[in-house]
N, CA, C and O atoms as a CHARMM CRD file, in Angstrom:
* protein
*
  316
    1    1 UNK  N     11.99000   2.89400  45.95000 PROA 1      0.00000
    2    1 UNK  CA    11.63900   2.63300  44.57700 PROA 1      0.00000
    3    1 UNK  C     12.58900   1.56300  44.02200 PROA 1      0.00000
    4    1 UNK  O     13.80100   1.55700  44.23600 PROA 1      0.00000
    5    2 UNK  N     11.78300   0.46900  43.13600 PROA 2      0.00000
    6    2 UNK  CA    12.82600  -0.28300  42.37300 PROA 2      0.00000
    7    2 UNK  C     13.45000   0.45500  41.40400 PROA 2      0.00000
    8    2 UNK  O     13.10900   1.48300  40.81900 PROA 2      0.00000
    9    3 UNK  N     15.01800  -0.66600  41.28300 PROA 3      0.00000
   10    3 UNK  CA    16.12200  -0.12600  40.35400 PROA 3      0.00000
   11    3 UNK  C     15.68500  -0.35600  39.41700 PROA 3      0.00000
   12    3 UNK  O     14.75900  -1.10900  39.72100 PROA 3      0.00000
   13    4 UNK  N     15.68000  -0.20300  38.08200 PROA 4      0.00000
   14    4 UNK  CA    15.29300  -1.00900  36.71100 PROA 4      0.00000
   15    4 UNK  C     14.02500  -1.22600  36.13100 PROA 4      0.00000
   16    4 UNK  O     13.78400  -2.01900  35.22100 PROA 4      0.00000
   17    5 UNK  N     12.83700  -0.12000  36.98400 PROA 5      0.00000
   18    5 UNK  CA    11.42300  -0.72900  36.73900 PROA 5      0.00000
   19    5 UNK  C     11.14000   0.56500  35.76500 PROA 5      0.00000
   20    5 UNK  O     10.41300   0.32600  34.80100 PROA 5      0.00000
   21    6 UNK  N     11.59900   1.82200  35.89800 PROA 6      0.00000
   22    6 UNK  CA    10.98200   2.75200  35.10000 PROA 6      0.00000
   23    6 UNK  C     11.76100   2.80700  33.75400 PROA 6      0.00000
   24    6 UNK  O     12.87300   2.28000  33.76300 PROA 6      0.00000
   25    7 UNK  N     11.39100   3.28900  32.77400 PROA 7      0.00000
   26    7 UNK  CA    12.17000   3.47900  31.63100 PROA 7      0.00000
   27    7 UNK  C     13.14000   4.78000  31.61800 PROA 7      0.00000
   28    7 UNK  O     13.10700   5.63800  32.50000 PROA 7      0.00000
   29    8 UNK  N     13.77100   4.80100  30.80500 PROA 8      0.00000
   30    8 UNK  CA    15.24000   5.72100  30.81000 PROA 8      0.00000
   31    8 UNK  C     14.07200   7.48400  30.32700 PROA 8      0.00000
   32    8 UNK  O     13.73400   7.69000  29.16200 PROA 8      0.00000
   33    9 UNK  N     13.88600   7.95700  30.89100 PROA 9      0.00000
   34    9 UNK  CA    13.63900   9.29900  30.82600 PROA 9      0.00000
   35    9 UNK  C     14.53100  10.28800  30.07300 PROA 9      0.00000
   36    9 UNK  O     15.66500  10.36600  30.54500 PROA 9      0.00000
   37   10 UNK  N     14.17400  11.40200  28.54500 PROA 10     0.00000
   38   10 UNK  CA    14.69900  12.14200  28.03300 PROA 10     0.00000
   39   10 UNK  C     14.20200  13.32900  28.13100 PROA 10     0.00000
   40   10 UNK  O     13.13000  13.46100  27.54000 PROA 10     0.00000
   41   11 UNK  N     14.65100  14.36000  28.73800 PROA 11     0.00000
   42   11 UNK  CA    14.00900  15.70500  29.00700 PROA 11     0.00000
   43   11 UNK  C     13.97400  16.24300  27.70000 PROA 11     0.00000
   44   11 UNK  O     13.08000  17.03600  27.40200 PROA 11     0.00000
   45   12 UNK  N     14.92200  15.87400  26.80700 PROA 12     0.00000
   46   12 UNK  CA    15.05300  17.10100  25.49800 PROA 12     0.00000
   47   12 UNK  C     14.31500  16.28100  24.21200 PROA 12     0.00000
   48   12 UNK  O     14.66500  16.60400  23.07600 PROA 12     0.00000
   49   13 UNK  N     13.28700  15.21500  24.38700 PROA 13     0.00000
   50   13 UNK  CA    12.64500  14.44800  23.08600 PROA 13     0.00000
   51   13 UNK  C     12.37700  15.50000  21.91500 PROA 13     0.00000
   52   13 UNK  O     11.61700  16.46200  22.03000 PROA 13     0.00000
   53   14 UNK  N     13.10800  15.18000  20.77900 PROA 14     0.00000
   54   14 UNK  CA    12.50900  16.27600  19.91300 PROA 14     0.00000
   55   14 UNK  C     11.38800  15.69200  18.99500 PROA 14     0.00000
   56   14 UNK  O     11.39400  14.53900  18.56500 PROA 14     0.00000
   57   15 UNK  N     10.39800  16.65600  18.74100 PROA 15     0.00000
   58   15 UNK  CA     9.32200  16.42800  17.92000 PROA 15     0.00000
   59   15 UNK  C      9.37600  16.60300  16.77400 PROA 15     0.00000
   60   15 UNK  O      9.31900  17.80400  16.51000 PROA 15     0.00000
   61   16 UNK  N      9.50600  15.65400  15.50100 PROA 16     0.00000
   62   16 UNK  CA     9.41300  16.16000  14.10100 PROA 16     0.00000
   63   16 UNK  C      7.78000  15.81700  13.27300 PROA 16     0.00000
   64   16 UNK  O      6.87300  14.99400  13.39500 PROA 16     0.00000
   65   17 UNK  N      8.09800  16.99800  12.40900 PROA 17     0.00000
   66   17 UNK  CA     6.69600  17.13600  11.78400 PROA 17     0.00000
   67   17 UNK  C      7.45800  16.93800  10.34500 PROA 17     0.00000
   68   17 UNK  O      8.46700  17.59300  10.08400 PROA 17     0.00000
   69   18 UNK  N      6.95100  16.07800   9.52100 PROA 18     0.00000
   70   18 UNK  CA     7.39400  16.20700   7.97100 PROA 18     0.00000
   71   18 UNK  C      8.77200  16.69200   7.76200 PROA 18     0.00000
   72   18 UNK  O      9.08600  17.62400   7.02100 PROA 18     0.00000
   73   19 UNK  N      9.93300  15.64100   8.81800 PROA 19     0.00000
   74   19 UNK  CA    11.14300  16.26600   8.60000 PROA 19     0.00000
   75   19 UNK  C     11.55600  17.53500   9.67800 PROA 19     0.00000
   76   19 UNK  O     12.64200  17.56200  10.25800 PROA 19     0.00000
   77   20 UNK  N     10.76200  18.31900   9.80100 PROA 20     0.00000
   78   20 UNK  CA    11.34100  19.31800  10.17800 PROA 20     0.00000
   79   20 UNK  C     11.01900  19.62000  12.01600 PROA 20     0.00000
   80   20 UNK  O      9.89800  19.20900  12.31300 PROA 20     0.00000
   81   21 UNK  N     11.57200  20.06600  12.88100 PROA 21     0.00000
   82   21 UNK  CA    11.97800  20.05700  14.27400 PROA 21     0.00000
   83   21 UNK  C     10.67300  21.16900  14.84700 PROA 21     0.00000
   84   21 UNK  O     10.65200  22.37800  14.61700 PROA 21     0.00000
   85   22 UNK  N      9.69800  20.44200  15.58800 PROA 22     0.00000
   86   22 UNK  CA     8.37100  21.86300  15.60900 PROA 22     0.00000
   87   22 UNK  C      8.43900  21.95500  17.21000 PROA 22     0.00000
   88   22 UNK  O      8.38000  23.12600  17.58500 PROA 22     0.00000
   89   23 UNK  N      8.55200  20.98400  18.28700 PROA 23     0.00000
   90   23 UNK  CA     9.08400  21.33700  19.37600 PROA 23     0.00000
   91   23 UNK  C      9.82200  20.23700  20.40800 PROA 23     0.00000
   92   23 UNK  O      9.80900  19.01300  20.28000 PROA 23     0.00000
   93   24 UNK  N     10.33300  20.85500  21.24600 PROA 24     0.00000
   94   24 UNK  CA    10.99800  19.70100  22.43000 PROA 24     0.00000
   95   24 UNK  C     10.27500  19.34500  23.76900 PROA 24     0.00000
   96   24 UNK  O      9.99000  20.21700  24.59100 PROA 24     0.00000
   97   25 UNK  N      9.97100  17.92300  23.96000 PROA 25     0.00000
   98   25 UNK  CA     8.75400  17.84500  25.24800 PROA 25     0.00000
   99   25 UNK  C      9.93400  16.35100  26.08900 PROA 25     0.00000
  100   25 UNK  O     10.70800  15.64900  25.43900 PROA 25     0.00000
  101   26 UNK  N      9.76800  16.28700  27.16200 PROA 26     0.00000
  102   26 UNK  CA     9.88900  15.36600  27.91900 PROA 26     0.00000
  103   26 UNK  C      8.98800  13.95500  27.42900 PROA 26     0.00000
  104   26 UNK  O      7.82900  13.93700  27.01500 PROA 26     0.00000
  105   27 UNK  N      9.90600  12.81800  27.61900 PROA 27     0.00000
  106   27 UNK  CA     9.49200  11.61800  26.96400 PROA 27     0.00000
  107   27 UNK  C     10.61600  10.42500  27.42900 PROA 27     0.00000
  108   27 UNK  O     11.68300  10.45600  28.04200 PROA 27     0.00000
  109   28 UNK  N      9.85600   9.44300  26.85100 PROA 28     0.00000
  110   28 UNK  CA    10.51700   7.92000  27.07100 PROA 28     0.00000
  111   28 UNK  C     11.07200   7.70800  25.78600 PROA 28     0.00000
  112   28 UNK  O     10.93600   6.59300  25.28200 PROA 28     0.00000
  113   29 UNK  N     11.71900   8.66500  25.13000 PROA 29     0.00000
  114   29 UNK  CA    11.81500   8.11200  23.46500 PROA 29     0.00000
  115   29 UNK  C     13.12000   9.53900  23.17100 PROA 29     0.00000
  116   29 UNK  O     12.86900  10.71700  23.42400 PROA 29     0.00000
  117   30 UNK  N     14.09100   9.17700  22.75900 PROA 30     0.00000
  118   30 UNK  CA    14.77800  10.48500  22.32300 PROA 30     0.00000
  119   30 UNK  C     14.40500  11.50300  21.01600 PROA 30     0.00000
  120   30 UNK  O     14.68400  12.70200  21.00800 PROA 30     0.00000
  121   31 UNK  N     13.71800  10.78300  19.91100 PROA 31     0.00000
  122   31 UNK  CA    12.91300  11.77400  19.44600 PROA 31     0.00000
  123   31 UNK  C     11.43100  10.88700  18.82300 PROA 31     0.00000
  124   31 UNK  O     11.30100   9.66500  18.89900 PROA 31     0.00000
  125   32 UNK  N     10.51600  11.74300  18.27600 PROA 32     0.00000
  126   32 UNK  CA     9.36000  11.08500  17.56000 PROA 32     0.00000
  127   32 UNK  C      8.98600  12.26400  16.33900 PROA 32     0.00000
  128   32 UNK  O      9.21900  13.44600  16.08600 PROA 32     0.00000
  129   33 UNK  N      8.16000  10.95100  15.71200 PROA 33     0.00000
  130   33 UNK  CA     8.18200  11.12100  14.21700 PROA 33     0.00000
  131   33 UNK  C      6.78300  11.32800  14.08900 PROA 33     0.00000
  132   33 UNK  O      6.22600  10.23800  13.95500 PROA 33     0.00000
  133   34 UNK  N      5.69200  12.63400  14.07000 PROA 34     0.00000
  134   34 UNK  CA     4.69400  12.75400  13.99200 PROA 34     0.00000
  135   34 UNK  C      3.81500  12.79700  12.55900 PROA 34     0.00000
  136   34 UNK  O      4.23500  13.28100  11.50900 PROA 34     0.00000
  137   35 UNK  N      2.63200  12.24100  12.74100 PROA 35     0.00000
  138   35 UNK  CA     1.87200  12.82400  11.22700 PROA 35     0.00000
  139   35 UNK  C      1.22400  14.07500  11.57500 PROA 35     0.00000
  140   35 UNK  O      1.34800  15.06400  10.85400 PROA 35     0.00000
  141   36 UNK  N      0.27600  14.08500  13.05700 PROA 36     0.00000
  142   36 UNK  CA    -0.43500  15.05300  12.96400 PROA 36     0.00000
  143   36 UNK  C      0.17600  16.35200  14.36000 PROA 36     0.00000
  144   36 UNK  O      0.52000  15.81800  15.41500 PROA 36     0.00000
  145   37 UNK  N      0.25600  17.64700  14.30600 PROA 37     0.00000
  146   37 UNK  CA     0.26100  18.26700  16.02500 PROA 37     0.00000
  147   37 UNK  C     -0.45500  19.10500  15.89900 PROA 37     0.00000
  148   37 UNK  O     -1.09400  18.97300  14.85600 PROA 37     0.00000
  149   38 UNK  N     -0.78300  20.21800  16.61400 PROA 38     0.00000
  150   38 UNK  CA    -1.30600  21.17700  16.63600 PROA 38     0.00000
  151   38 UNK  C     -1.01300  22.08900  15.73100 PROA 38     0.00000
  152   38 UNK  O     -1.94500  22.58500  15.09800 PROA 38     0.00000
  153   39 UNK  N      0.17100  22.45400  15.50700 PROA 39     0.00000
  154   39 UNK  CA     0.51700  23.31100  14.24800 PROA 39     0.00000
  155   39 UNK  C     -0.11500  22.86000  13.12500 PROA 39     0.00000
  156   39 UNK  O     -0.33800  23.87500  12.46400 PROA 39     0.00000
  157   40 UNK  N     -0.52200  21.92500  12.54900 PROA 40     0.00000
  158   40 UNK  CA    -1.19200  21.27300  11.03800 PROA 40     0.00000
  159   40 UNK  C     -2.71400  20.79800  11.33100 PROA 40     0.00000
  160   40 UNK  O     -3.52200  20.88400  10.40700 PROA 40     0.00000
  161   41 UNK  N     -3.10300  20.32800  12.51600 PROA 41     0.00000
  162   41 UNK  CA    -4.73000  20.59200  12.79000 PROA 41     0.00000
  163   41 UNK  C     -5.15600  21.20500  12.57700 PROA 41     0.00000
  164   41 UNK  O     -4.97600  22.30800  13.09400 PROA 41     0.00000
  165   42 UNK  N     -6.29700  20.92800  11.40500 PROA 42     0.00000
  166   42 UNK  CA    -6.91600  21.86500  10.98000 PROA 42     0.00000
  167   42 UNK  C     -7.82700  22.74300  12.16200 PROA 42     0.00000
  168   42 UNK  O     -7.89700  23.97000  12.08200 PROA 42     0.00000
  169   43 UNK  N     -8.64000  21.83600  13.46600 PROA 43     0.00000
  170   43 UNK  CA    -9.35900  22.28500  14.88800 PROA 43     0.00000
  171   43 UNK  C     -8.53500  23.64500  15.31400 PROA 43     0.00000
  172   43 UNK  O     -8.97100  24.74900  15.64100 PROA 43     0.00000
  173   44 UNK  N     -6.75600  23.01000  15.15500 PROA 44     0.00000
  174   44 UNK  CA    -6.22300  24.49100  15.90400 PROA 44     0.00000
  175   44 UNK  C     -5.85100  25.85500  14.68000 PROA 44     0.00000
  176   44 UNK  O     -6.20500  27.01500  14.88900 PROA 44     0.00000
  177   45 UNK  N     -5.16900  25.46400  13.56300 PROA 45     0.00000
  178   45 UNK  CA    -5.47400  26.66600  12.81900 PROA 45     0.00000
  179   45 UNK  C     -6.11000  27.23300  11.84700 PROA 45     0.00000
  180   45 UNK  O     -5.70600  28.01300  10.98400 PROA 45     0.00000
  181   46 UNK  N     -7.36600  26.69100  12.08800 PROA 46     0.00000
  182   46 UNK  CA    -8.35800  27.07200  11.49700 PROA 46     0.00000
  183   46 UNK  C     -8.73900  27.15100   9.92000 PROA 46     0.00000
  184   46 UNK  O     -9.73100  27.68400   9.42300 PROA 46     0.00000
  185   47 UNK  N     -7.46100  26.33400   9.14200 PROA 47     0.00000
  186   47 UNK  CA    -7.59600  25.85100   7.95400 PROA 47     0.00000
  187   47 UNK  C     -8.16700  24.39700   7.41800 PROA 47     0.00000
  188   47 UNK  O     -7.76100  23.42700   8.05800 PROA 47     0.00000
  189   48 UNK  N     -8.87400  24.19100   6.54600 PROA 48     0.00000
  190   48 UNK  CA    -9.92700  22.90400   6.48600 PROA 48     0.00000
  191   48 UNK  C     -8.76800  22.35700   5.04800 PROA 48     0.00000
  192   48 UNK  O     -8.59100  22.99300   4.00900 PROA 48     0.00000
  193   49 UNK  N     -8.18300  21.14500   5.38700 PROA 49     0.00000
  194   49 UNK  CA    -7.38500  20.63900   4.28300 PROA 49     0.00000
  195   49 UNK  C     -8.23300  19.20400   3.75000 PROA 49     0.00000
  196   49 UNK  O     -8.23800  18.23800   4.51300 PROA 49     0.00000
  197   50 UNK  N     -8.70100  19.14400   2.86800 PROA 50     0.00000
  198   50 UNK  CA    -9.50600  18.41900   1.92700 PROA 50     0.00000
  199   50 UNK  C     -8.21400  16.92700   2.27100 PROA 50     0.00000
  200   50 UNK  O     -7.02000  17.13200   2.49100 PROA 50     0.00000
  201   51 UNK  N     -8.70000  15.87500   2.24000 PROA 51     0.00000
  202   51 UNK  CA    -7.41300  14.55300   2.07900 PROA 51     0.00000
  203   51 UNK  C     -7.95100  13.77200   1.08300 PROA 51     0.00000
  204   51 UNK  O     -8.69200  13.14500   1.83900 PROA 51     0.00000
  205   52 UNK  N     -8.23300  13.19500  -0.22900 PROA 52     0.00000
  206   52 UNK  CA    -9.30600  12.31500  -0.59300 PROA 52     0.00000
  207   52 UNK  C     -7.92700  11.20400  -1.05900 PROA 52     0.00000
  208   52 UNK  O     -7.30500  11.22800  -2.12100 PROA 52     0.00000
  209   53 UNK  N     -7.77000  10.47400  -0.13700 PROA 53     0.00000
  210   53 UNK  CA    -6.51500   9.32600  -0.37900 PROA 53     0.00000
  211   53 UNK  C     -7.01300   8.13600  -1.39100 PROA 53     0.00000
  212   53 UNK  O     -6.22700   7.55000  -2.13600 PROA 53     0.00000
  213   54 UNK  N     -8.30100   7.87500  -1.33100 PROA 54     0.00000
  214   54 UNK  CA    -8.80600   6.70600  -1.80200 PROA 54     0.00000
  215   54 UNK  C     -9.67800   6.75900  -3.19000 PROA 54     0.00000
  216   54 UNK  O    -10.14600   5.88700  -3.92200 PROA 54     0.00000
  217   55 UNK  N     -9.67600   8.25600  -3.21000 PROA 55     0.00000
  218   55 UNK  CA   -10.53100   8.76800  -4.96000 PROA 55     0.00000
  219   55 UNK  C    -11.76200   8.28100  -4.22900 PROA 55     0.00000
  220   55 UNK  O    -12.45600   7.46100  -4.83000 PROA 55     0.00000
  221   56 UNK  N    -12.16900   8.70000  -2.90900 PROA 56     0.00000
  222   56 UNK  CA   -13.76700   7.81500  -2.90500 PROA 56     0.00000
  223   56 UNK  C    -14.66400   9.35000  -3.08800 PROA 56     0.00000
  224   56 UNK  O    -15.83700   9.16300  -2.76800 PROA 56     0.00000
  225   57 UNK  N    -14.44300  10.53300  -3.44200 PROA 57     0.00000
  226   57 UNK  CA   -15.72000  11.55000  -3.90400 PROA 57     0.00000
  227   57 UNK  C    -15.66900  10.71200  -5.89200 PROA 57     0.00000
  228   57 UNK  O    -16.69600  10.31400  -6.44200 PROA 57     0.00000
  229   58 UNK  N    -14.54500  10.66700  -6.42200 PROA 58     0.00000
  230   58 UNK  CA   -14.26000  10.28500  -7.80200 PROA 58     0.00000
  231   58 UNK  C    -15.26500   8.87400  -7.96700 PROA 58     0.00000
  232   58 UNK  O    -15.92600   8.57700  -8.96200 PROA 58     0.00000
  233   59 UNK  N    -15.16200   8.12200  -6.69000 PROA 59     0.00000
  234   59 UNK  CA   -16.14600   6.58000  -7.05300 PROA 59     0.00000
  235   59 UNK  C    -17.45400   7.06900  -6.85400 PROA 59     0.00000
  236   59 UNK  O    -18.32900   6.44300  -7.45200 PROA 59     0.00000
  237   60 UNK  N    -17.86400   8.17000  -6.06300 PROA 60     0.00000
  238   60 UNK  CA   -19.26300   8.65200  -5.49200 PROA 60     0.00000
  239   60 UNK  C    -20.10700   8.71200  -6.81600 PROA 60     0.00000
  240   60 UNK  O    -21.18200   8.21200  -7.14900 PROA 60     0.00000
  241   61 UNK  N    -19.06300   9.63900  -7.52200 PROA 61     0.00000
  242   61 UNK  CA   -19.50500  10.53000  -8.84000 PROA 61     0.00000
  243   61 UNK  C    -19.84200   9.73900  -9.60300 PROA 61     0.00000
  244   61 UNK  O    -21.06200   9.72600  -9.76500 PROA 61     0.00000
  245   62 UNK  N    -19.16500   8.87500 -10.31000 PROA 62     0.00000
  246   62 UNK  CA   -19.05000   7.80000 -11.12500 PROA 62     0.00000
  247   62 UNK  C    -20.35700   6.70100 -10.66000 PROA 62     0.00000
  248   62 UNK  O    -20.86000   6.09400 -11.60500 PROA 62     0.00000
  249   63 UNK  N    -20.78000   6.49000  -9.62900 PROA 63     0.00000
  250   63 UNK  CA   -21.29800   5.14200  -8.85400 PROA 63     0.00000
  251   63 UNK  C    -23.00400   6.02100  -9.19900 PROA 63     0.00000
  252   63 UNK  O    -24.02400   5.35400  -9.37000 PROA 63     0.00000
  253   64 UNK  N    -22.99800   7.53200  -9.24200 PROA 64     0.00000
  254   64 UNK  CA   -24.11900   8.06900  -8.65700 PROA 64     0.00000
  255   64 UNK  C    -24.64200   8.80700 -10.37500 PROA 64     0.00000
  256   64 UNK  O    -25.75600   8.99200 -10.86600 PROA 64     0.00000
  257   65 UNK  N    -23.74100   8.97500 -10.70600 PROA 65     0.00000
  258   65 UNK  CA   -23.49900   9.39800 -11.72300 PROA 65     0.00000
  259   65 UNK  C    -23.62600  11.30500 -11.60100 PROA 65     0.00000
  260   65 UNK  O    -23.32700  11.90900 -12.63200 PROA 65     0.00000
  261   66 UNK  N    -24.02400  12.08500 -10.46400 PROA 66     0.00000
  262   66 UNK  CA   -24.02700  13.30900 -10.05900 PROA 66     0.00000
  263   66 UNK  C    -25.54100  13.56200  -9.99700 PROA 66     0.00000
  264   66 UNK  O    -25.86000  14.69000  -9.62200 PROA 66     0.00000
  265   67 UNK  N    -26.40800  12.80900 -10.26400 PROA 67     0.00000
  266   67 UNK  CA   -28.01600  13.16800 -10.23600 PROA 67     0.00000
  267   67 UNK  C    -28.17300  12.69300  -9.24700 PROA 67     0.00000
  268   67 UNK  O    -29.23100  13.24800  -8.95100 PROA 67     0.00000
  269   68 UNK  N    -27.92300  11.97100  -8.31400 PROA 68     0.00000
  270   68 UNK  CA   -28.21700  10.75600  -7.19500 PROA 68     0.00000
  271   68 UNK  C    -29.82100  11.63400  -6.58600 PROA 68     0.00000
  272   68 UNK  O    -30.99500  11.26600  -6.63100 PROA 68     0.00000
  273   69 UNK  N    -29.12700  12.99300  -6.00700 PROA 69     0.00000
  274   69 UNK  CA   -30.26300  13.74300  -5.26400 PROA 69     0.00000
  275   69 UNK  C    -30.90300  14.67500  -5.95700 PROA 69     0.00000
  276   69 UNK  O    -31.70300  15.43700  -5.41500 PROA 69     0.00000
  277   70 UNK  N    -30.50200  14.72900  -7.74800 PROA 70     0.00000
  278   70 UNK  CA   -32.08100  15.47600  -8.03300 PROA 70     0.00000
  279   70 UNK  C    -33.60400  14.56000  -8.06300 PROA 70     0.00000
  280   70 UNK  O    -34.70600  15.08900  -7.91700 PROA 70     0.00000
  281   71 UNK  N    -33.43500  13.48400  -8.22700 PROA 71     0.00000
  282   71 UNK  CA   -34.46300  12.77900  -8.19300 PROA 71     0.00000
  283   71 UNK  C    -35.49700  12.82700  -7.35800 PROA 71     0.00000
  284   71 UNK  O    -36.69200  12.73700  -7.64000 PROA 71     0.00000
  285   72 UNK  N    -34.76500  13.03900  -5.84300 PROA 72     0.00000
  286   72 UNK  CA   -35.46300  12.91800  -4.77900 PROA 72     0.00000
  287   72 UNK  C    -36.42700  14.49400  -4.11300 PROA 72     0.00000
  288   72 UNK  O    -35.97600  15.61800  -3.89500 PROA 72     0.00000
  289   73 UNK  N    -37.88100  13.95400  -3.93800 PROA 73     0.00000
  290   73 UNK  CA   -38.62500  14.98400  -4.01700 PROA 73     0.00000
  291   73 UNK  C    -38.95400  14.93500  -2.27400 PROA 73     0.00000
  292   73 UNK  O    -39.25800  13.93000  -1.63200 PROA 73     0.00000
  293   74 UNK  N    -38.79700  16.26400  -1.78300 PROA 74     0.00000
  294   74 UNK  CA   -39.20100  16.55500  -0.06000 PROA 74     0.00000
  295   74 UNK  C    -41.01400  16.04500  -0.41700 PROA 74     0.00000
  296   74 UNK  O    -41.67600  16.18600  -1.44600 PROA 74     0.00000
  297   75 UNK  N    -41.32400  15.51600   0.73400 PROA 75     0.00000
  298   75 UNK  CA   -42.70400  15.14100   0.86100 PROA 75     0.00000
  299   75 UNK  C    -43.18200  16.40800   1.95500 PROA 75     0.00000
  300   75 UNK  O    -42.40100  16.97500   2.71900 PROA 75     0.00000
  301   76 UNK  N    -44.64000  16.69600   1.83500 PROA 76     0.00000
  302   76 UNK  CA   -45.01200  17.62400   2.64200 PROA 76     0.00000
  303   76 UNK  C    -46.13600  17.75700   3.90700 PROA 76     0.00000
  304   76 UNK  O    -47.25600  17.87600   3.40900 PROA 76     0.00000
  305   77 UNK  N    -46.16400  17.76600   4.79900 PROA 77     0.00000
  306   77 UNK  CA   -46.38000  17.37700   5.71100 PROA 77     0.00000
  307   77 UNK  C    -48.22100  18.01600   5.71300 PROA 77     0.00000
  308   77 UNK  O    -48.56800  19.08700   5.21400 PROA 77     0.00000
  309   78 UNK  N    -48.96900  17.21100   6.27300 PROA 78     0.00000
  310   78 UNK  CA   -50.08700  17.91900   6.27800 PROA 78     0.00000
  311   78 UNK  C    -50.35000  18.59000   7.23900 PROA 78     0.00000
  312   78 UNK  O    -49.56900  18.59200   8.19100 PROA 78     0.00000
  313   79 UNK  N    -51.56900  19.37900   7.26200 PROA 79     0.00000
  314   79 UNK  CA   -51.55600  19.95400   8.67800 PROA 79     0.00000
  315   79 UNK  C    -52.43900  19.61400   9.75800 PROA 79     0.00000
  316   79 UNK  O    -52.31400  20.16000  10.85400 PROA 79     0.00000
């Protein structure tokens, strides 16, 4: 094997979540700075966290004015 080709390997990389230390994994990096892991996925614990960063339900409302879909009438199929 070449000298100098792989990167420096850290068995103890620690993982932070919002500051705080959630676990230790093997890595090329001595620690990392996460947004999302399994502990805060909503897929793994089964809590649904709403994000609306951009106010885009607030532009929906406003743009649609909240009637958008009473207007609209189901058509019915003949037989």
């Amino acid at each position: 094997m070449k000298q100098d080709t792989h990167p420096k390997y850290y068995p103890e990389c620690k993982v932070f979540h919002n500051g705080e230390l959630v676990m230790t994994v093997g890595a090329t990096v001595p620690e990392m700075h996460v947004e999302v892991w399994s502990g805060s996925h909503p897929f793994f614990t089964g809590k649904q966290a709403f994000v609306d960063a951009a106010g885009r339900v607030e532009k929906f409302q406003r743009k649609f004015g909240g009637d958008y879909f009473k207007g609209k009438k189901k058509k019915k199929k003949k037989a």
